[in-house]
C-alpha positions in Angstrom: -29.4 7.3 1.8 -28.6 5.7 5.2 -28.1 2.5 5.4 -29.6 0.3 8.3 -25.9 -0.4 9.7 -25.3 2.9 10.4 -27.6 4.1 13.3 -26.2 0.4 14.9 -22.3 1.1 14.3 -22.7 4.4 15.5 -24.4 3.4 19.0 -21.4 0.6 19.1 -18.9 2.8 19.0 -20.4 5.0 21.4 -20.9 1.8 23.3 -17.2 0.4 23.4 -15.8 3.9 23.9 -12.0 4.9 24.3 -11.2 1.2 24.3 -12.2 1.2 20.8 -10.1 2.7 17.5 -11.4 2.2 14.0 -8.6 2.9 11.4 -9.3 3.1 7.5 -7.1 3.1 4.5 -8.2 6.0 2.4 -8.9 3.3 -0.7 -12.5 2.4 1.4 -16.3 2.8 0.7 -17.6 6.4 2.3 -20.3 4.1 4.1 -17.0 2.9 5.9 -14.9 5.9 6.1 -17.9 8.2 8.1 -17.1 5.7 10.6 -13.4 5.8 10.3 -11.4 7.2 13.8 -8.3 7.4 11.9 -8.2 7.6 8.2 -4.4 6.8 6.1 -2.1 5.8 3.2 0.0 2.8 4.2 2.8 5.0 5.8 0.4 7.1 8.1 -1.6 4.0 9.5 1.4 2.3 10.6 2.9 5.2 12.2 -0.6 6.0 14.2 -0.4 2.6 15.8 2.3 3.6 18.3 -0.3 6.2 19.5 -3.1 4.1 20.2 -3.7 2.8 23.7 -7.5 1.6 22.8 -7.6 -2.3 23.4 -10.0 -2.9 20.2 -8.3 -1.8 16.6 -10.4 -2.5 13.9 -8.5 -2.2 10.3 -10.6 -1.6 7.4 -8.7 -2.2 4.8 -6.7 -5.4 3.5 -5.2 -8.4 4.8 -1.6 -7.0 5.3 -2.4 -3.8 6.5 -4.1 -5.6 9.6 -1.4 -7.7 10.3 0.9 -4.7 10.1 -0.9 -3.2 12.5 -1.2 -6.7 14.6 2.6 -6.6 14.3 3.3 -3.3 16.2 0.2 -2.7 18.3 1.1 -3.5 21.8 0.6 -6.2 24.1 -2.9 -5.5 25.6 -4.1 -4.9 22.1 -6.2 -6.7 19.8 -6.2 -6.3 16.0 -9.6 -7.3 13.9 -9.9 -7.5 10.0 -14.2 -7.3 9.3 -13.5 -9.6 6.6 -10.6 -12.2 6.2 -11.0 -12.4 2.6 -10.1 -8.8 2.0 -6.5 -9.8 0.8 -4.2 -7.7 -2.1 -3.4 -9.2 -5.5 -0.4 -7.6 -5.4 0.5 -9.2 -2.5 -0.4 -12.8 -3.6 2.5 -12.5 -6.2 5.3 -13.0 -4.2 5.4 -16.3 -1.8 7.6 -16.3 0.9 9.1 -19.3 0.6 9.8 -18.6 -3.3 11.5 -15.3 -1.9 13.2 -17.0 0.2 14.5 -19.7 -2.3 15.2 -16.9 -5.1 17.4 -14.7 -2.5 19.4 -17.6 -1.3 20.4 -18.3 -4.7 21.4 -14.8 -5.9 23.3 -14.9 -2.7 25.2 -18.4 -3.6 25.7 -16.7 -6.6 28.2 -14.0 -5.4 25.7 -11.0 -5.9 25.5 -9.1 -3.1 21.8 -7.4 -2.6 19.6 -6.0 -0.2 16.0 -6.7 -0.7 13.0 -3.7 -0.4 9.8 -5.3 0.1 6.9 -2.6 -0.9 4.3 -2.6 1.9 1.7 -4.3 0.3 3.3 -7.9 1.2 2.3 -10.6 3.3 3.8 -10.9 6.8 5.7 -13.7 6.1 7.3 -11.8 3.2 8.4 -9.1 5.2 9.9 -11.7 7.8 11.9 -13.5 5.2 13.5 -9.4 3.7 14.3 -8.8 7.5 15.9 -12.0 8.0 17.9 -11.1 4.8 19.1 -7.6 6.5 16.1 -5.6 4.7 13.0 -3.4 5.3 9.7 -2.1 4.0 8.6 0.8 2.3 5.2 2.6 1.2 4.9 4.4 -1.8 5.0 7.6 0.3 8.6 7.0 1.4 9.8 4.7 -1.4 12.6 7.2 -2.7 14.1 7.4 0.6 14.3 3.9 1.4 15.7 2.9 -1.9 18.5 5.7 -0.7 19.1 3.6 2.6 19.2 0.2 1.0 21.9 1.1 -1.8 23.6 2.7 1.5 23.9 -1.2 2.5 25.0 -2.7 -1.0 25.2 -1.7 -4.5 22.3 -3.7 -5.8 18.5 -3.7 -4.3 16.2 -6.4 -4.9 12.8 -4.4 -5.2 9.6 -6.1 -4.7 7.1 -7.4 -5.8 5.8 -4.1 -7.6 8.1 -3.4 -10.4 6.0 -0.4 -11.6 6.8 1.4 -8.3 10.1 0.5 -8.7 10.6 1.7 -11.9 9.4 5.0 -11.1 11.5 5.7 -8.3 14.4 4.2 -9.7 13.3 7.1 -12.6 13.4 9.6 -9.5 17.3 8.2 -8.3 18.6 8.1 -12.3 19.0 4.7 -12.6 20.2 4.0 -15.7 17.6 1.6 -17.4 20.0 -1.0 -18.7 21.1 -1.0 -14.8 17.9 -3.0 -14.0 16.6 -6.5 -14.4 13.1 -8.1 -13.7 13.7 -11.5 -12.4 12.1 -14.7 -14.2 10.8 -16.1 -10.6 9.0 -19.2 -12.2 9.8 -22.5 -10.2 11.7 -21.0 -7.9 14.1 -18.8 -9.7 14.7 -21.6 -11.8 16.3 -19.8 -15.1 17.5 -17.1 -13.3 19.3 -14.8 -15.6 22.5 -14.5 -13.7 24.7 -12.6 -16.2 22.0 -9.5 -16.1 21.3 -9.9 -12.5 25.3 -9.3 -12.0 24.6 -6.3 -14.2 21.8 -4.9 -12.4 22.2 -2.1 -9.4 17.9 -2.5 -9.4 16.1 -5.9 -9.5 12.5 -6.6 -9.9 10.4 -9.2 -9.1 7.8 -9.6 -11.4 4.4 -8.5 -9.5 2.3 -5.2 -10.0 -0.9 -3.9 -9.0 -3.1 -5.0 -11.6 -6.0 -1.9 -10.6 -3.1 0.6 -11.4 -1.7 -1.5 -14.2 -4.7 -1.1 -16.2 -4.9 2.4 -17.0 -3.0 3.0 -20.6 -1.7 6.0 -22.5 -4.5 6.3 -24.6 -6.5 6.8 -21.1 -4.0 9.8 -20.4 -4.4 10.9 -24.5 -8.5 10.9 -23.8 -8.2 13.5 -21.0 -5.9 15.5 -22.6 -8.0 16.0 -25.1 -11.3 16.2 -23.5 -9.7 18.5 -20.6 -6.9 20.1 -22.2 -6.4 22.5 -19.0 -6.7 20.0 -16.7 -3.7 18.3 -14.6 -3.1 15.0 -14.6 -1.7 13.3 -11.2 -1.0 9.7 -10.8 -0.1 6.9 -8.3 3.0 5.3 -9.0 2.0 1.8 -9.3 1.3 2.9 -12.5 3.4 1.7 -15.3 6.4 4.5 -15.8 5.6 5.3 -19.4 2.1 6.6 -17.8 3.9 8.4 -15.0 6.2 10.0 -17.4 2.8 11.5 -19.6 2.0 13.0 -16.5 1.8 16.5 -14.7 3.0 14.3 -11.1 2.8 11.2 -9.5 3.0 10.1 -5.9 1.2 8.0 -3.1 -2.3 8.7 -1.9 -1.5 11.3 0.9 0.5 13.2 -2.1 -2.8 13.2 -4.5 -5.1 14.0 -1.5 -2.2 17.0 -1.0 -2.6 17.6 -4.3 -6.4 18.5 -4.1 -6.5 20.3 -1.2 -3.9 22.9 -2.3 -5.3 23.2 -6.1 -6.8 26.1 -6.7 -10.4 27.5 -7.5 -11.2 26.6 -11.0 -8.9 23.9 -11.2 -9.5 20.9 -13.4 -7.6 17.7 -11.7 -7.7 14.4 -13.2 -6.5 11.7 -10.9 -5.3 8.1 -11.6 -5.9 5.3 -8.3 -8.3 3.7 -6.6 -12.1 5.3 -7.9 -13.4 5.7 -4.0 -10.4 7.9 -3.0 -11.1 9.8 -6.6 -14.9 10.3 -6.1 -14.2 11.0 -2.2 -11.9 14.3 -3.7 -14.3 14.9 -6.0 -16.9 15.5 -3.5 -14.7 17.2 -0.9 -13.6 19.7 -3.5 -16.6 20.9 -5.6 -18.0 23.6 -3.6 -14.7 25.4 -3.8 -14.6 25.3 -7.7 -11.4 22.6 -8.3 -13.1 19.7 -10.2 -11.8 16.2 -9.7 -12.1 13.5 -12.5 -10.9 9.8 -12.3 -8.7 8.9 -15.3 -10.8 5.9 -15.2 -14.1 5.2 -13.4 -13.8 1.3 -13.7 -10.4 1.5 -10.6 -12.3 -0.2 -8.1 -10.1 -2.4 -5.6 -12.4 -5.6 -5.4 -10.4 -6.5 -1.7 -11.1 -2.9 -0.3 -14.6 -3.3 -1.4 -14.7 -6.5 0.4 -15.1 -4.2 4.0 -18.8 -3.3 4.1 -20.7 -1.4 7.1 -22.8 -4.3 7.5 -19.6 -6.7 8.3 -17.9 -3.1 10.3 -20.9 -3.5 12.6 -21.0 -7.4 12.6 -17.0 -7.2 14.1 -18.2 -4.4 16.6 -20.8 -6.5 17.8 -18.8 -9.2 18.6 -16.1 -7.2 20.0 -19.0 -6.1 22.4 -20.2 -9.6 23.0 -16.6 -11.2 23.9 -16.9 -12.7 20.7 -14.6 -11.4 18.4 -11.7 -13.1 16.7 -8.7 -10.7 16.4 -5.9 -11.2 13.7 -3.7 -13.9 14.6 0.3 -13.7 13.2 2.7 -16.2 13.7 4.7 -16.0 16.6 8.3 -17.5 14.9 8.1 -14.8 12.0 7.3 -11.6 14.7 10.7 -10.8 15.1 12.5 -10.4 11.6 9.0 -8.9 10.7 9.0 -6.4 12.9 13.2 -5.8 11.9 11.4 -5.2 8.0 8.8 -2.8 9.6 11.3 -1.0 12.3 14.0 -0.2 9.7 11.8 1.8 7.4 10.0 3.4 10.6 13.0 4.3 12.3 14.8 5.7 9.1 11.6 7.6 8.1 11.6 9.4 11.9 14.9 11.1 10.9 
């Protein structure tokens, strides 16, 4: 059923023409993503923004993503978030300044590292790895940024999801007595300094608690109840799920995944329940079915970007109204390092 935002954002965007790009992360509602100009993992969005010359981005998606975008969108442009609030838990779980403090002591210490700072982080956070000689990654191009930062030191302080880390760490064969999950409490406080001189990969303690919830009796439960089907995951996922698994990889890999599965094809999938059902949808006329390992994976920050608040932001942006995303000016620079380094690596 349509809703009664939709006629309105439709007649907006034809309205604010070429001067206006709506971008979604693939995690959205489908009353968002039939609006969607330019639809992404992590990765894909930020590589699209050096392509837009529209003066009006709207992001729908989270907090971070937008300022991302805010971050390498050029000067004429404008970024806007429909809802301020739509933040990441994952990202929550590592505070700059706590980053900050925790790599300056590891550093006093003697122990040389180079810190990886997963995408989903705040702005801030990915000033603070620059400034420290690091970069950014996305789950899409994890592997091959862990590969450039042990080609700048021996040891890689991976945050803040240790899940993702563990799995690609898994992918390099790291030895699993060759990595240490920091105790990050008060500032690094009881830092364990004898295992962090052992380590080669360091954690800090943070995870995506959406993909941290499905189990291995989930995995057991399809297996039994779809004992032909494959089971694909994201790998935020703990790594003794990934390892029960038939593959694992970022959301453009599972939408990959879909598309190339063949007729009669039993998939169940393990991420974010709008992607899933999206897939699920996409796919059923051609005979692959798509099952969510769990139908409770709902990201309560992605949900936060409704049509009625899309239409609300494109209204103002009509009006002159519109507040665009604001980042701070004295953290642009080693941000943008953290961002360039994974971009530039990733173009090769």
């Amino acid at each position: 059923m349509k809703s009664l935002y939709s006629d309105n954002v439709k007649a907006l965007k034809q309205k604010l023409g070429s001067s206006l790009v709506i971008m979604g992360h693939h995690y959205q509602q489908d009353e968002i993503m039939q609006h969607v100009d330019l639809a992404g993992d992590s990765l894909q969005l930020a590589q699209m923004i050096d392509g837009i010359e529209a003066e009006h981005i709207v992001f729908c998606g989270v907090h971070f993503m937008a300022e991302s975008a805010c971050l390498l969108a050029k000067a004429h442009q404008k970024v806007y978030l429909p809802d301020w609030n739509a933040s990441c838990l994952m990202a929550e779980m590592v505070p700059a300044k706590a980053l900050d403090i925790v790599i300056e002591k590891i550093m006093q210490h003697g122990k040389k590292i180079v810190p990886l700072a997963y995408v989903n982080t705040s702005l801030a956070v990915k000033a603070t790895v620059g400034k420290h000689g690091g970069a950014v990654c996305t789950s899409s191009n994890a592997k091959k940024m862990l590969e450039w930062a042990y080609s700048q030191s021996d040891s890689v302080l991976f945050l803040p999801d240790r899940n993702l880390g563990n799995n690609v760490g898994n992918m390099l064969g790291i030895p699993q007595d060759k990595r240490h999950t920091l105790n990050v409490k008060n500032n690094g406080e009881k830092l364990d300094y004898d295992a962090i001189d052992r380590a080669k990969l360091i954690f800090w303690d943070g995870c995506c608690p959406i993909h941290e919830f499905f189990k291995e009796e989930h995995i057991a439960a399809m297996r039994q109840k779809y004992p032909q089907a494959k089971i694909y995951v994201h790998p935020e996922c703990p790594q003794e799920i990934v390892a029960k698994c038939d593959g694992a990889g970022s959301t453009s890999y599972l939408i990959d995944v879909a598309e190339k599965a063949e007729k009669g094809s039993v998939l169940v999938i393990g991420t974010e329940t709008n992607l899933v059902s999206r897939l699920a949808q996409q796919h059923k006329e051609r005979g692959v079915t798509v099952i969510p390992l769990l139908k409770e994976a709902l990201c309560p920050d992605m949900a936060k970007i409704t049509e009625a608040l899309l239409c609300k932001t494109l209204e103002d942006i009509a009006a002159g109204t519109a507040k665009p995303v604001q980042i701070d000016n004295s953290l642009v620079d080693n941000a943008k390092k953290s961002l360039v380094r994974m971009l530039s690596h990733c173009a090769k």
